[in-house]
MARTI-182666 format. One line per 10 residues: number of its first residue (from 0); their letters; for each residue x, y, z of N, C-alpha, C. Coordinates in steps of 0.05 Angstrom, whole numbers, plus 5000, padded with zeros to 4 digits. Atoms other than C-alpha are relative to their C-alpha. Layout:
<recs>
NUM> A> X/Y/Z/X/Y/Z/X/Y/Z  ...
</recs>
This chain:
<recs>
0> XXXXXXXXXX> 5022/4992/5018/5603/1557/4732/4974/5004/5016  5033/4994/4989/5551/1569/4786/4983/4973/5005  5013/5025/4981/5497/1519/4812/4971/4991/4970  5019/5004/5025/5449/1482/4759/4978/4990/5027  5030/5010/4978/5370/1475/4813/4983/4993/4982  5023/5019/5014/5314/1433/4778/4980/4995/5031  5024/5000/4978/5251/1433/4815/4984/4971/5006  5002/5030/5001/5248/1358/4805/5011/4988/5029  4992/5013/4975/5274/1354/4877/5028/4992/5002  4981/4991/5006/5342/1352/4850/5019/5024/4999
10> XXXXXXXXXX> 4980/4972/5004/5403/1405/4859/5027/4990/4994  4970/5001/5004/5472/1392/4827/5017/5029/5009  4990/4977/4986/5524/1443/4856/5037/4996/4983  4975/5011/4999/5598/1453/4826/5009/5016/5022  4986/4994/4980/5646/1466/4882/5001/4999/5025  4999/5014/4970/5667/1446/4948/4985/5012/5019  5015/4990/4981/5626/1492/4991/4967/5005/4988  5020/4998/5016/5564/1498/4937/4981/4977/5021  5019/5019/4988/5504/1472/4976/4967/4993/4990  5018/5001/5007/5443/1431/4960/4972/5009/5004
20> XXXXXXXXXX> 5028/4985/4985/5370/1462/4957/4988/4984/4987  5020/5026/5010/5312/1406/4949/4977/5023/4992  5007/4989/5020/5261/1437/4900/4967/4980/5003  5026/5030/5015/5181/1402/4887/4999/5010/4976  5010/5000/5019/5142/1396/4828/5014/4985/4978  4992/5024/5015/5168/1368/4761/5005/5023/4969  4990/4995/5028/5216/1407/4709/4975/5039/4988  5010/4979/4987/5180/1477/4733/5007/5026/4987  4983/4974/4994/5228/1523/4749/5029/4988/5004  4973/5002/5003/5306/1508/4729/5010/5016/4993
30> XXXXXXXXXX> 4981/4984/5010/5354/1554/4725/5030/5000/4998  4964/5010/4996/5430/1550/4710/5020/5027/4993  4982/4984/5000/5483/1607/4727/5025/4998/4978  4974/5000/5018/5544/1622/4679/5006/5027/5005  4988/4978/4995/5588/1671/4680/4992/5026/4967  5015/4990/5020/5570/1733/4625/5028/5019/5000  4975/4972/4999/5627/1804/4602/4972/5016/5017  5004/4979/4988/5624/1848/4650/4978/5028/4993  5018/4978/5004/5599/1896/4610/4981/4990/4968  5027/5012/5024/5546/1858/4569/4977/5011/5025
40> XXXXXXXXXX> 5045/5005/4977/5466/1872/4597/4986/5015/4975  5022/5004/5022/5404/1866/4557/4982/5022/5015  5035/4987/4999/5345/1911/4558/4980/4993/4983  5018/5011/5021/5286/1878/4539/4976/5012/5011  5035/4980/4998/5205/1900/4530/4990/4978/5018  5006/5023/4987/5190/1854/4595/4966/4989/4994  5025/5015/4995/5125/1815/4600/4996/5000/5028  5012/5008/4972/5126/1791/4665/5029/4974/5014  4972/5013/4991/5183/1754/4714/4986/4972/5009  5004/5025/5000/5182/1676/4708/5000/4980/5027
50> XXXXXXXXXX> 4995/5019/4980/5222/1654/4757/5024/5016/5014  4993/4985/4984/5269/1685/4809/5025/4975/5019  4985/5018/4989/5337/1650/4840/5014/5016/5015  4979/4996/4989/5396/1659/4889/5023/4988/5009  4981/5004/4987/5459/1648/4903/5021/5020/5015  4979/4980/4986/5523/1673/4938/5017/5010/4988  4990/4999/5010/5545/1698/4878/4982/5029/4986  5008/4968/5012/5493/1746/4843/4955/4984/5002  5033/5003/5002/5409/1751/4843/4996/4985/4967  5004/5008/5027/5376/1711/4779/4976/5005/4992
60> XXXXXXXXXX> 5040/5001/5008/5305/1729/4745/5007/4980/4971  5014/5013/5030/5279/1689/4684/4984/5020/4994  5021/4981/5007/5240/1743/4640/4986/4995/4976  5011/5002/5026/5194/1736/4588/4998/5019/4988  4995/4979/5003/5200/1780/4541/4990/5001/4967  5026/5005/5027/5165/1806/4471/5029/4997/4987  4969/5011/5025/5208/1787/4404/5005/5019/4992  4986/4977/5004/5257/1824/4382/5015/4991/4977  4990/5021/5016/5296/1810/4314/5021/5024/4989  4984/4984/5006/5332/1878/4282/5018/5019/5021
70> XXXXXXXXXX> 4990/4995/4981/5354/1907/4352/5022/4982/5005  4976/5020/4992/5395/1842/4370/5021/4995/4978  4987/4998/5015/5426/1842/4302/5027/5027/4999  4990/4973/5008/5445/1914/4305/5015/5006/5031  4987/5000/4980/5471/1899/4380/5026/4982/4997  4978/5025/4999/5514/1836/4355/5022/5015/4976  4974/4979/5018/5550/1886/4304/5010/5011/5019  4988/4987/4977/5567/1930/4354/5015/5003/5027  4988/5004/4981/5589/1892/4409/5006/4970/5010  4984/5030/5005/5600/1819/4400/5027/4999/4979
80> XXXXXXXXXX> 4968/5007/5027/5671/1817/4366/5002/4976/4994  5002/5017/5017/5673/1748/4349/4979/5005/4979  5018/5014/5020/5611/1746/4304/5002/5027/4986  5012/4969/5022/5610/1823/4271/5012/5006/4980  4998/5004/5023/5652/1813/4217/4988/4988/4977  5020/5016/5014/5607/1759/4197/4985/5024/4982  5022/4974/5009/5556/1816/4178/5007/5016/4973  4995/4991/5024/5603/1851/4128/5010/4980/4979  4997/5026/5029/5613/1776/4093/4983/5018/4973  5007/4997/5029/5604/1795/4011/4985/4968/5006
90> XXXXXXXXXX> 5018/5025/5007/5562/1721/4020/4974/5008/5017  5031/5001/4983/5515/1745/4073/4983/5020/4988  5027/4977/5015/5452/1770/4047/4974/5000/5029  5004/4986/4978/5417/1797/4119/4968/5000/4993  5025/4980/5006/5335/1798/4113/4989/4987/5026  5014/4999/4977/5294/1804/4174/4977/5001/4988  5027/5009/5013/5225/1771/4158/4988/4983/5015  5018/5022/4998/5182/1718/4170/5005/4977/4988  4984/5016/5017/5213/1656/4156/4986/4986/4981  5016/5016/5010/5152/1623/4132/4994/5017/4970
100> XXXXXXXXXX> 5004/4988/5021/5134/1681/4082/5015/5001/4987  4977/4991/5024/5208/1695/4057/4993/4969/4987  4989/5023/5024/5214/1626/4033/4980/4994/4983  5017/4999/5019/5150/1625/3999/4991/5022/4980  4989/4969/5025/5165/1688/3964/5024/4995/4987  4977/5007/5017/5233/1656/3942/4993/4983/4980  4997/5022/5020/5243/1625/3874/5022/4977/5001  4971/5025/5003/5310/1596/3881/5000/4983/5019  4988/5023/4971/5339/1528/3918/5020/4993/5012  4974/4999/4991/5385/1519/3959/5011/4975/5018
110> XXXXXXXXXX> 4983/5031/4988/5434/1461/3980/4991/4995/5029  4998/5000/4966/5424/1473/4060/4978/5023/5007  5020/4979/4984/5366/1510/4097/4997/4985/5029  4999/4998/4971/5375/1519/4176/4972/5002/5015  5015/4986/4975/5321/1529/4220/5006/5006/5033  4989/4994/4972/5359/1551/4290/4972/5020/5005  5016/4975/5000/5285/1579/4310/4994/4995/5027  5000/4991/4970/5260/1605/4375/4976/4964/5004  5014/5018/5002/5224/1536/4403/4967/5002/5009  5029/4996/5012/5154/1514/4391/4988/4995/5042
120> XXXXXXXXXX> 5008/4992/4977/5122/1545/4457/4977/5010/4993  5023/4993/5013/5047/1552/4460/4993/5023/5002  5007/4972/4997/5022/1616/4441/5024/5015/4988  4978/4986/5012/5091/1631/4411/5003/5003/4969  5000/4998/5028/5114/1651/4344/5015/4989/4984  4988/5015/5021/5147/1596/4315/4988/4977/5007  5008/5044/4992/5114/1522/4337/4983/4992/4977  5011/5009/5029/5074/1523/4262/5027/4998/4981  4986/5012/5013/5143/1521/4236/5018/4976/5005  4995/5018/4991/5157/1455/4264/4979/4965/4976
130> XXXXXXXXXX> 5017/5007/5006/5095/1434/4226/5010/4975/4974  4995/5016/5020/5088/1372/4168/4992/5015/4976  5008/4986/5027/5051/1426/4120/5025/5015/4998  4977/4991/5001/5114/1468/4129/5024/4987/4983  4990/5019/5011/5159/1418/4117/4999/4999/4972  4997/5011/5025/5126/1392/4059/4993/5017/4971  5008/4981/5016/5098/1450/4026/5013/5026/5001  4991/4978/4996/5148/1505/4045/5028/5002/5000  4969/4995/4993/5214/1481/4064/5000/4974/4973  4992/5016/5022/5217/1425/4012/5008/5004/4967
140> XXXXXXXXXX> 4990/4994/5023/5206/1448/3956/5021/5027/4994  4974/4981/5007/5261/1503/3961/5023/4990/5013  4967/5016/4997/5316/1446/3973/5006/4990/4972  4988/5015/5013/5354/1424/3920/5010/4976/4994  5009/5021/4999/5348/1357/3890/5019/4980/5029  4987/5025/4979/5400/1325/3946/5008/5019/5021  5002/4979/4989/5388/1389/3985/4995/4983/5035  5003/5011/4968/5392/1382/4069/4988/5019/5009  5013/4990/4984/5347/1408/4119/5004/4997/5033  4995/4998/4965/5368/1418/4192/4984/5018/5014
150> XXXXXXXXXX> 5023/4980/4978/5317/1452/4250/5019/4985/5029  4997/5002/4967/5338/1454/4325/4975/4989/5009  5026/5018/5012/5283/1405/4346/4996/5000/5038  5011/5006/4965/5280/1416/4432/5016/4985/5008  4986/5025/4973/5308/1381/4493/4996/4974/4987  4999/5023/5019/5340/1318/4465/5016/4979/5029  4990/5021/4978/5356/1287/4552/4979/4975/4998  5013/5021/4992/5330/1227/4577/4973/4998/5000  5027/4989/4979/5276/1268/4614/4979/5003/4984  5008/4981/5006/5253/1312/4563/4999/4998/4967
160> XXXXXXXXXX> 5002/5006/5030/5260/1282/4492/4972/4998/4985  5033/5003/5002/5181/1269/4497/4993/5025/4995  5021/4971/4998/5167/1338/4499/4994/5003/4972  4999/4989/5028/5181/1356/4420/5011/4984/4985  4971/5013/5029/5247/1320/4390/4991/4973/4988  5013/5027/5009/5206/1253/4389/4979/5005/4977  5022/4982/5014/5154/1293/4353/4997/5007/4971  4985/4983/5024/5191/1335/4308/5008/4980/4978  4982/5023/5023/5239/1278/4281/4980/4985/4986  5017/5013/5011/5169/1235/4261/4983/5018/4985
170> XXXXXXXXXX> 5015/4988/5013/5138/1284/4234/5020/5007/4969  4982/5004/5023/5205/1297/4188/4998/4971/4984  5001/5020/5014/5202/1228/4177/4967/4992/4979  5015/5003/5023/5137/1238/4135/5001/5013/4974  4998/4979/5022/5158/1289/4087/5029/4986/4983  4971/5012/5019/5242/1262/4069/4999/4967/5008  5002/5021/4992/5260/1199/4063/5028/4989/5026  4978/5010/4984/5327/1198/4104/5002/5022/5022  5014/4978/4980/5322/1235/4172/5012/4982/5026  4986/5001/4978/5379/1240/4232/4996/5010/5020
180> XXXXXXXXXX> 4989/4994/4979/5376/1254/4295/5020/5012/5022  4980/4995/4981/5430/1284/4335/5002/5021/5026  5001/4995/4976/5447/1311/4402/5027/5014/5013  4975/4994/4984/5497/1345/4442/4996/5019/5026  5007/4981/4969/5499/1372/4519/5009/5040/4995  5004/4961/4994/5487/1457/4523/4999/5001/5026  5004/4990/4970/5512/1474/4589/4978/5029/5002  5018/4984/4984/5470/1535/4586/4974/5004/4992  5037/5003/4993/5406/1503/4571/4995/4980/5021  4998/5024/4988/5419/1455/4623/4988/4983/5000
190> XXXXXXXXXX> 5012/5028/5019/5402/1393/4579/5011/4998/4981  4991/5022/5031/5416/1354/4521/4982/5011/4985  5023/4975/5019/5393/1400/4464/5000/4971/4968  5007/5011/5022/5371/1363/4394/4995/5007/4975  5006/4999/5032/5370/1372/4321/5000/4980/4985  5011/5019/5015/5344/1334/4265/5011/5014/4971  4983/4987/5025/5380/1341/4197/4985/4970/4984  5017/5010/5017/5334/1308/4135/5007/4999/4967  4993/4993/5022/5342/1300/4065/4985/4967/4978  5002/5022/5012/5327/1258/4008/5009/4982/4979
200> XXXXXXXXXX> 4975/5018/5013/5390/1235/3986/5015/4992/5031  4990/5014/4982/5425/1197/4045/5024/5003/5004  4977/4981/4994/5483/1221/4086/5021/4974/5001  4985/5016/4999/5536/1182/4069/5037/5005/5014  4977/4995/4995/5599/1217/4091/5010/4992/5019  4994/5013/4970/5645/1181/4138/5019/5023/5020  4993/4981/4988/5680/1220/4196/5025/5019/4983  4976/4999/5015/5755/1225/4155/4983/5022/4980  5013/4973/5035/5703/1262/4088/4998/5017/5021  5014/4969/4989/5673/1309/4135/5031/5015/5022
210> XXXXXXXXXX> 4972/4986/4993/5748/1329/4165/5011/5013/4970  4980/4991/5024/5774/1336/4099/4981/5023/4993  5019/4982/5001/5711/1380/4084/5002/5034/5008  4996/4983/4968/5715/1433/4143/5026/5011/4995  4977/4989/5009/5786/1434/4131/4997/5017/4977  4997/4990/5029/5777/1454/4058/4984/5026/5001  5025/4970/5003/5719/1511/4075/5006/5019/5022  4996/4985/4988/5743/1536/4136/5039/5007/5003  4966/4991/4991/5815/1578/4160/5004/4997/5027  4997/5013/4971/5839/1551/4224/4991/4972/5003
220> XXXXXXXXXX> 5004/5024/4996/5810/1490/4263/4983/5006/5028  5019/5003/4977/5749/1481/4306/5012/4996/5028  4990/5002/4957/5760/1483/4384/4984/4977/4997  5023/5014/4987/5690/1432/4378/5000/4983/4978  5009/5011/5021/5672/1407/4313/5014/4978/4988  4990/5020/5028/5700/1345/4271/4984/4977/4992  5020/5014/5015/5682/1295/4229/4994/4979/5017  5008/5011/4973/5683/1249/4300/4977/5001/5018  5028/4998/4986/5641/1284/4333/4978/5006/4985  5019/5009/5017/5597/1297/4275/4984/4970/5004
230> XXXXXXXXXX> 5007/5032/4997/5589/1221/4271/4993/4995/5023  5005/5007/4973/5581/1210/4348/4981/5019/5011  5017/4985/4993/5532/1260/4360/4972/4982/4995  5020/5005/5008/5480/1226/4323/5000/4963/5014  5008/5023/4983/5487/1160/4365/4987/5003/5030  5023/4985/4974/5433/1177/4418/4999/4969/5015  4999/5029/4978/5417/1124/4482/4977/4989/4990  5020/5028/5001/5380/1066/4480/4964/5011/5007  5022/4988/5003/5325/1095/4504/4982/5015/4988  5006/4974/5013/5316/1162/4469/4990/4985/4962
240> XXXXXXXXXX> 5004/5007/5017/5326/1119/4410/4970/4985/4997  5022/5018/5003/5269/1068/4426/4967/5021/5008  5014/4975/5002/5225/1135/4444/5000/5012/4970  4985/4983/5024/5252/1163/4375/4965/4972/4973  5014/5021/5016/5217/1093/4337/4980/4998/5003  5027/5008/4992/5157/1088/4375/4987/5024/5004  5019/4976/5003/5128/1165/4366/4988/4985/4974  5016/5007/5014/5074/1162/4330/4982/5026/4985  5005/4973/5001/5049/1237/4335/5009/5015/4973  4991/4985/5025/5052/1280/4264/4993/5034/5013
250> XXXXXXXXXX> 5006/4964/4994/5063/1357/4282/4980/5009/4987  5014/4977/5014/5005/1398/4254/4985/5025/5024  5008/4984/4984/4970/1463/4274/4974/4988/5018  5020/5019/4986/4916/1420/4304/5013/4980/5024  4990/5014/4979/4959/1375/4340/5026/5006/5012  4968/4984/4990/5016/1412/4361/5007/4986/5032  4990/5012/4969/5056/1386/4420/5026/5030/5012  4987/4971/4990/5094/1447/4469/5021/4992/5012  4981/5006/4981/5150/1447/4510/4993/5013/5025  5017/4985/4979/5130/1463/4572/5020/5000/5025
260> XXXXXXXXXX> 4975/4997/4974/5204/1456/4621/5011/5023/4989  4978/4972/4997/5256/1515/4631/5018/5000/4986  4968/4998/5029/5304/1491/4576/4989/5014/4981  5010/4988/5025/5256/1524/4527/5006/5038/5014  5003/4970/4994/5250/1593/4572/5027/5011/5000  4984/5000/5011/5323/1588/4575/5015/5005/4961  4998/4999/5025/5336/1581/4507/4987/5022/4987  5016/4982/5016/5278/1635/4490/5017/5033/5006  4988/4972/4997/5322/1693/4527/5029/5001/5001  4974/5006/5012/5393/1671/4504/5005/5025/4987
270> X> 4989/4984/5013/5433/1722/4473/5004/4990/4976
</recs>
């Protein structure tokens, strides 16, 4: 899979001839190789080049790049075969918006609302929907009375949980009353990524319900997913946890907190 460099003065390497490069500063400039199809490549409206790598394998830039939202849609029909049937689902209803306006232009409620949004980076166009007015005045009231709320909530490692996920999760915890945590390693944000799933009816399902579940809604069987790892996800370390209890910080547009390491710039130019 290529070489994961952290400018923390740290270099992990897989494979026997893969050699270390010592790095300064602190969570900088990281970048992590993977392999991509051959005939995938992005064209984007650049900004300006971040960061710049090498190996003995291929050149790497980091790019910043402006947002893009009906182009990548209208590329993932066309040339991602796993996901482009999705698109002609009779359930999917498709609107490219503003997440903050659609839902305050919606009347109806709904059991489950996602936020998988680009992360809260300053100057960017999503870190007010992270917010407690959000939350409580936007996303709440269009859940349904035992309605769940899940957001992608930032780097959820050791390192890097301080940046947002400590943040995020306390700030959920002012709006619902029951409010999880969970975690799982993304080799290609190289870190422990985080989401926070909220509600104000209490998740009671044990691993066995949420198998029987999954089974009953989906055809086939997860390569990743069960009601196991569901359950084991949300048991975070000792630490993260005792970080998790002792934020104190409420998100608002006033006090906003950023991410400011390479798992976010990563994450921002993801396919």
């Amino acid at each position: 899979m290529g070489e994961i460099s952290c400018s923390n003065g740290i270099s992990q390497a897989n494979g026997a001839d893969a050699k270390n490069v010592a790095l300064t500063g602190y969570r900088k400039s990281c970048w992590y190789e993977e392999e991509i199809e051959e005939n995938l490549r992005w064209s984007f409206a650049l900004n300006s080049i971040l960061h710049t790598g090498e190996t003995r394998y291929q050149d790497i830039a980091l790019l910043d790049t402006k947002p893009f939202g009906k182009e990548v849609v209208e590329f993932c029909k066309s040339y991602l075969v796993v996901n482009k049937e999705a698109f002609s689902d009779p359930r999917l209803e498709l609107v490219i918006n503003d997440a903050r306006a659609e839902l305050e232009s919606r009347k109806e409620n709904y059991d489950v609302i996602i936020g998988d949004l680009a992360d809260p980076i300053e100057g960017g166009p999503c870190y007010k929907l992270y917010t407690k007015s959000f939350y409580e005045f936007v996303v709440k009231p269009r859940l349904n009375p035992e309605g769940i709320f899940v957001t992608q909530a930032g780097p959820a490692g050791i390192f890097s949980h301080t940046e947002v996920f400590s943040c995020i999760y306390n700030t959920l915890r002012q709006v619902f009353k029951y409010v999880v945590p969970y975690s799982a390693h993304i080799p290609s944000f190289a870190d422990t990524w985080g989401w926070i799933m909220a509600s104000d009816s209490p998740f009671t399902l044990s691993a066995e319900e949420l198998d029987m579940k999954v089974k009953k809604n989906i055809k086939g069987e997860n390569r990743y997913l069960d009601g196991k790892t569901i359950s084991s996800s949300s048991t975070l370390s000792k630490a993260v946890r005792k970080s998790l209890d002792n934020e104190t910080q409420v998100y608002t547009e006033g006090s906003a907190r950023f991410i400011y390491g390479y798992g976010s710039a990563l994450k921002q130019n993801r396919a």
